[in-house]
C-alpha positions as CSV (number, residue, x, y, z in Angstrom):
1,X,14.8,5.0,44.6
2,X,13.7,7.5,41.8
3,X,16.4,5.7,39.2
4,X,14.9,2.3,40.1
5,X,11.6,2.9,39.8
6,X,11.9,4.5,36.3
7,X,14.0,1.1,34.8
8,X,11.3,-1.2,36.9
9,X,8.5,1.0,35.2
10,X,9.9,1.2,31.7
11,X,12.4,-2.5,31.6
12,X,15.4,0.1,31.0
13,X,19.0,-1.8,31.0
14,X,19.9,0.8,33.4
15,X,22.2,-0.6,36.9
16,X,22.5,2.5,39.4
17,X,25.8,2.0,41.5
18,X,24.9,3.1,44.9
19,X,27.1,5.1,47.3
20,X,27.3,3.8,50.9
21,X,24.6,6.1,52.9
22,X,27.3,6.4,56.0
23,X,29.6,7.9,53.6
24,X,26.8,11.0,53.0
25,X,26.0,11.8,56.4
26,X,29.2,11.1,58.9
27,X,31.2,13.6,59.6
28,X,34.3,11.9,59.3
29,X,36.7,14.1,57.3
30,X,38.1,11.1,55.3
31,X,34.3,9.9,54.3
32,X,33.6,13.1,53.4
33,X,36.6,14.2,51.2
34,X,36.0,11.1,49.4
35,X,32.5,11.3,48.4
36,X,33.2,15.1,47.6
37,X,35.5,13.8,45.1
38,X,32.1,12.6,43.1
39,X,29.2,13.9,44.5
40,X,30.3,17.9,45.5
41,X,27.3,18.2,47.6
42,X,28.5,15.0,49.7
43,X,24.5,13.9,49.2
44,X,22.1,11.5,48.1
45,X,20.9,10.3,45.7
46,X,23.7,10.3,43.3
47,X,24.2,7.7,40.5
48,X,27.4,7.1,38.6
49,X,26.1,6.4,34.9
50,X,28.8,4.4,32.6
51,X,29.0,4.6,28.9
52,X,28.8,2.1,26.3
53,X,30.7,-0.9,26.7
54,X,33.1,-0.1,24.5
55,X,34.3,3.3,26.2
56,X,35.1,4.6,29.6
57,X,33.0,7.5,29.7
58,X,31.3,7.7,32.9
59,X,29.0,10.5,34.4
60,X,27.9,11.0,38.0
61,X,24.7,12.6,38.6
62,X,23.0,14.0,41.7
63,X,19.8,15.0,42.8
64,X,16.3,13.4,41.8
65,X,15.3,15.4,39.1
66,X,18.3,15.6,37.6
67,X,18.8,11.4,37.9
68,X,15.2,11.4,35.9
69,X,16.2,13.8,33.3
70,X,19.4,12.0,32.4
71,X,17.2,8.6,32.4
72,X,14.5,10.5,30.0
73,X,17.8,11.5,27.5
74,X,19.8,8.3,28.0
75,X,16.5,6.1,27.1
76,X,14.4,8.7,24.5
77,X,12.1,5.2,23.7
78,X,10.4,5.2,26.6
79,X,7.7,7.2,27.9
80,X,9.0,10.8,29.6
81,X,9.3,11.3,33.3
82,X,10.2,15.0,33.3
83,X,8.1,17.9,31.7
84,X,10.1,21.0,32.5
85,X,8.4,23.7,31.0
86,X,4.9,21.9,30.7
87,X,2.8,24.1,33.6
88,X,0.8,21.7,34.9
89,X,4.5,19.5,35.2
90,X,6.2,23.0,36.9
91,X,3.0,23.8,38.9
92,X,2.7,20.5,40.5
93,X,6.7,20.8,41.1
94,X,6.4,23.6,43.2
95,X,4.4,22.7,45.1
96,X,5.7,19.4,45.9
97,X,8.9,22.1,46.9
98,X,7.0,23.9,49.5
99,X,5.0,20.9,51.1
100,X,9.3,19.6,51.5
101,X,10.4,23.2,52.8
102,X,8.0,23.3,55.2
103,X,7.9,19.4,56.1
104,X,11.7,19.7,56.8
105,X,10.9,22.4,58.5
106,X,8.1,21.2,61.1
107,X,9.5,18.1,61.6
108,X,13.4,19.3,62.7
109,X,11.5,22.6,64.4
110,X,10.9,20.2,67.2
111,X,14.5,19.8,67.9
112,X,15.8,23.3,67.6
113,X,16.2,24.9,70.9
114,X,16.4,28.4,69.7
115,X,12.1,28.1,68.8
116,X,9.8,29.6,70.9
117,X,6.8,27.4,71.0
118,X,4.5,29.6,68.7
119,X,7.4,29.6,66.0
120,X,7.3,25.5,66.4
121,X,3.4,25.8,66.5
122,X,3.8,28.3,63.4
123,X,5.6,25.6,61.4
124,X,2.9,23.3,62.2
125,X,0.2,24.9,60.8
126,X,2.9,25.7,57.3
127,X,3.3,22.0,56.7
128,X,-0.7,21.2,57.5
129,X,-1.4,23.9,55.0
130,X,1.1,22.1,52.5
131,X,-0.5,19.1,53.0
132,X,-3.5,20.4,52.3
133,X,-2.7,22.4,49.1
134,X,-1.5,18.6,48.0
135,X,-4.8,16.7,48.9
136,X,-7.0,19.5,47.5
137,X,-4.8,19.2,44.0
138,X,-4.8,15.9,43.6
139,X,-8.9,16.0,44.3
140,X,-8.9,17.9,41.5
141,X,-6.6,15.5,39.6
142,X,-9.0,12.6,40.6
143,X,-12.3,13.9,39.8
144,X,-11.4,14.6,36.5
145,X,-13.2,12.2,33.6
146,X,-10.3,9.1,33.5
147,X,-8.3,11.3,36.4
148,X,-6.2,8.5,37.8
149,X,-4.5,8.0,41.0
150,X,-1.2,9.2,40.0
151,X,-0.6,12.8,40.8
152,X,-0.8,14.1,37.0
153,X,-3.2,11.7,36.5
154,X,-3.5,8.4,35.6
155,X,0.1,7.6,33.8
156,X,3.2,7.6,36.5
157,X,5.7,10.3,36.3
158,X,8.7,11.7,37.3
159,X,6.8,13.8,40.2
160,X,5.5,10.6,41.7
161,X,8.6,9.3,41.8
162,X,10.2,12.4,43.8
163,X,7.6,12.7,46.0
164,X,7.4,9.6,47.4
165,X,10.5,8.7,49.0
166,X,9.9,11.8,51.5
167,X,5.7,11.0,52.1
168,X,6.7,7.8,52.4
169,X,9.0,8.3,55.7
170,X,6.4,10.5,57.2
171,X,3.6,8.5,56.7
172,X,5.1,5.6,59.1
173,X,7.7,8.0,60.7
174,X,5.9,11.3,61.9
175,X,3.2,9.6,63.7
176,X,5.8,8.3,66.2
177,X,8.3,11.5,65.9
178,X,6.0,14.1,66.0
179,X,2.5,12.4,66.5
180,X,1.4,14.0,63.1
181,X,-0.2,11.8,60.6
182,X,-0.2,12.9,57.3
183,X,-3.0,10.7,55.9
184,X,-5.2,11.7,58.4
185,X,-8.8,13.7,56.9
186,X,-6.4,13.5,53.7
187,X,-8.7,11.3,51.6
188,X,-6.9,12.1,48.3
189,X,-3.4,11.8,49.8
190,X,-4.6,8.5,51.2
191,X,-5.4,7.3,47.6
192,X,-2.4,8.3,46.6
193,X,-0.8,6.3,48.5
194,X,-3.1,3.9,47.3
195,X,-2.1,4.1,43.7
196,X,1.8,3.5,44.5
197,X,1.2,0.8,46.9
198,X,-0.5,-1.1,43.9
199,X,1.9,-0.2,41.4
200,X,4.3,-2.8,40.6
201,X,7.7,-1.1,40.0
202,X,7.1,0.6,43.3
203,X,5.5,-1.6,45.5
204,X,7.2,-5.1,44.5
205,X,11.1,-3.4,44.1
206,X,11.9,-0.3,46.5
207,X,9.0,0.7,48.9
208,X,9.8,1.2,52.4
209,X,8.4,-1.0,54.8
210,X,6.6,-0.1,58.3
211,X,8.5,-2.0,60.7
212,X,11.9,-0.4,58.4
213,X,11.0,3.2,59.0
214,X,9.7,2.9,62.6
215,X,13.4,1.1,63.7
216,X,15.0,3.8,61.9
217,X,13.0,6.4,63.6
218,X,14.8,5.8,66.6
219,X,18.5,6.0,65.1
220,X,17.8,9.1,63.3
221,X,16.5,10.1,66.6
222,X,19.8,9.5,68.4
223,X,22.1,10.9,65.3
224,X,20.3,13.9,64.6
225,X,18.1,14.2,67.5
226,X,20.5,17.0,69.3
227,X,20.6,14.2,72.2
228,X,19.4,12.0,74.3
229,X,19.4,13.8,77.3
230,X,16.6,15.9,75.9
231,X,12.7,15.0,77.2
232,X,11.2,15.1,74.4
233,X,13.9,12.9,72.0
234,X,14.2,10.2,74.8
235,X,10.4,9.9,75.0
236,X,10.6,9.9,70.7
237,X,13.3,7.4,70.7
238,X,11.0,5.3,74.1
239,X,8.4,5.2,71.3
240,X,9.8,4.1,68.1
241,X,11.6,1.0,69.9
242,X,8.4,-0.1,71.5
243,X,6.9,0.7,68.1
244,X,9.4,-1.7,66.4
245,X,9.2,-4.4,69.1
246,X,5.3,-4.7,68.8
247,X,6.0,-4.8,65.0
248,X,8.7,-7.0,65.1
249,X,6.4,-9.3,67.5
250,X,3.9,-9.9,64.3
251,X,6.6,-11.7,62.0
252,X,6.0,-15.0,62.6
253,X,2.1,-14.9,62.7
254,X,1.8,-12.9,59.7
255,X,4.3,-14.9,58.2
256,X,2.5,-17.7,59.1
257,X,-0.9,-16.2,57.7
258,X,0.4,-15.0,54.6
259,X,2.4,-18.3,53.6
260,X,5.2,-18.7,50.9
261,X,4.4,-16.1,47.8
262,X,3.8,-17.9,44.7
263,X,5.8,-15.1,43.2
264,X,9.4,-15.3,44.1
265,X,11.3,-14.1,41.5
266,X,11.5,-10.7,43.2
267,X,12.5,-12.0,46.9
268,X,15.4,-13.7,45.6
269,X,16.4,-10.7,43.4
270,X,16.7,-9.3,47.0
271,X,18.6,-12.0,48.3
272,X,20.8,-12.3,45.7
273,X,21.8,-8.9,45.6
274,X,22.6,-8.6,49.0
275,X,24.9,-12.0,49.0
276,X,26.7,-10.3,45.8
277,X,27.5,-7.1,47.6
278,X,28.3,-8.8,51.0
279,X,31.7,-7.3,52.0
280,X,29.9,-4.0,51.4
281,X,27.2,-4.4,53.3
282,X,29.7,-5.7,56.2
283,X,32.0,-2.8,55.7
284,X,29.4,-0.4,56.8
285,X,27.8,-2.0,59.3
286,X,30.9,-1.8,61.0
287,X,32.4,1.1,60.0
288,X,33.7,2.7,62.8
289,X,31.5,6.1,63.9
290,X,32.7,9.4,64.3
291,X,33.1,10.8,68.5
């Protein structure tokens, strides 16, 4: 996401190749070895970045930070995403680091058999403090003359872009997981959200969608759950399915409702895209699945 929305922000000729998400989390030796063989850490996101057209240089790149920073080198015209060394740019990093830590934490604590329930209540209350370091800083940020919604202010940046792929899954996931909203009494959070939902290379090209995140909540559930005969994961994975039905149910009225966009161009950027790379697409979906 972080590579896309930098060329949809900035109109960078820049094409990420993506590798197959299956091939990052199964634990199928022979996935594995072969996504070690470019990405060490066997993780997304990674992005394979070609040279010129007349060589065949190419460079793969991992991790979100790093992916911006090769983006701010590769295209020095356009405005800069990354600010190592700028304190404001470090400060706000850090944070964004613990309010991850500890939402990692809390929301996998729940799973772990080995925590007592005051270590799972403990993590908790870390990841509510994180979240309100976060809304508290970017009050600040927004009450300042011409603050802007953004969370350095009122210009996107590089932060914005790594922060959101992981608020964005708890907003619509957490609520249903863990029955934890993080928007809640969050006012500056929530217009945060706010900002990105109106901005263009975020909203109209790689946002999640509700009904996405709550189907997914149940698979993730199911994977990485520690299984099904556990109360508390069947009850999780109960929820997201009927959460998914009843959104799935709203289709055709709000299609209905909303009518045909105008604005197109962008849905059949999607639909091409995903007739180009069919055999792909078809080659994970049924890719068999490790015992």
């Amino acid at each position: 996401m972080v590579g896309v929305l930098f060329a949809n922000e900035f109109g960078s000729l820049f094409m990420p190749r993506a590798f197959p998400i299956k091939k990052c989390w199964s634990r199928s030796k022979t996935n594995l070895t072969g996504t070690k063989k470019m990405v060490p850490t066997a993780l997304v996101p990674a992005v394979l970045f070609h040279g010129s057209k007349d060589t065949t240089e190419r460079k793969i790149v991992w991790e979100s930070s790093s992916i911006l920073q090769e983006l701010d080198d590769l295209f020095p015209e356009t405005p800069r995403l990354m600010r190592a060394g700028d304190p404001e740019f470090d400060q706000a990093m850090e944070m964004h680091n613990r309010l991850q830590t500890a939402g990692l934490q809390f929301a996998y604590g729940g799973r772990n058999q080995t925590l007592t329930e005051e270590e799972k209540l403990n993590r908790r209350a870390q990841f509510e403090e994180a979240l309100n370091e976060l809304d508290a800083a970017l009050g600040i940020q927004q009450q300042k003359k011409g603050g802007g919604g953004f969370r350095l202010g009122k210009d996107f940046s590089g932060l914005d872009a790594i922060m959101i792929p992981t608020l964005e899954r708890w907003r619509y996931q957490l609520p249903i997981t863990e029955n934890f909203d993080i928007l809640k009494d969050r006012e500056h959070l929530q217009k945060w959200f706010q900002t990105m939902d109106s901005f263009p290379a975020y909203a109209d090209r790689v946002s999640g969608d509700e009904y996405s995140w709550t189907a997914t909540s149940s698979m993730f559930l199911r994977y990485f759950g520690g299984g099904e005969d556990r109360p508390n994961v069947a009850e999780g994975i109960k929820r997201a399915d009927a959460a998914a039905k009843d959104l799935a149910n709203t289709f055709v009225s709000g299609y209905k409702s909303r009518g045909i966009r105008e604005d197109k161009k962008f849905v059949l950027e999607a639909a091409s895209k995903l007739i180009s790379n069919h055999n792909a697409v078809v080659d994970d979906c049924v890719m068999q699945e490790p015992p």
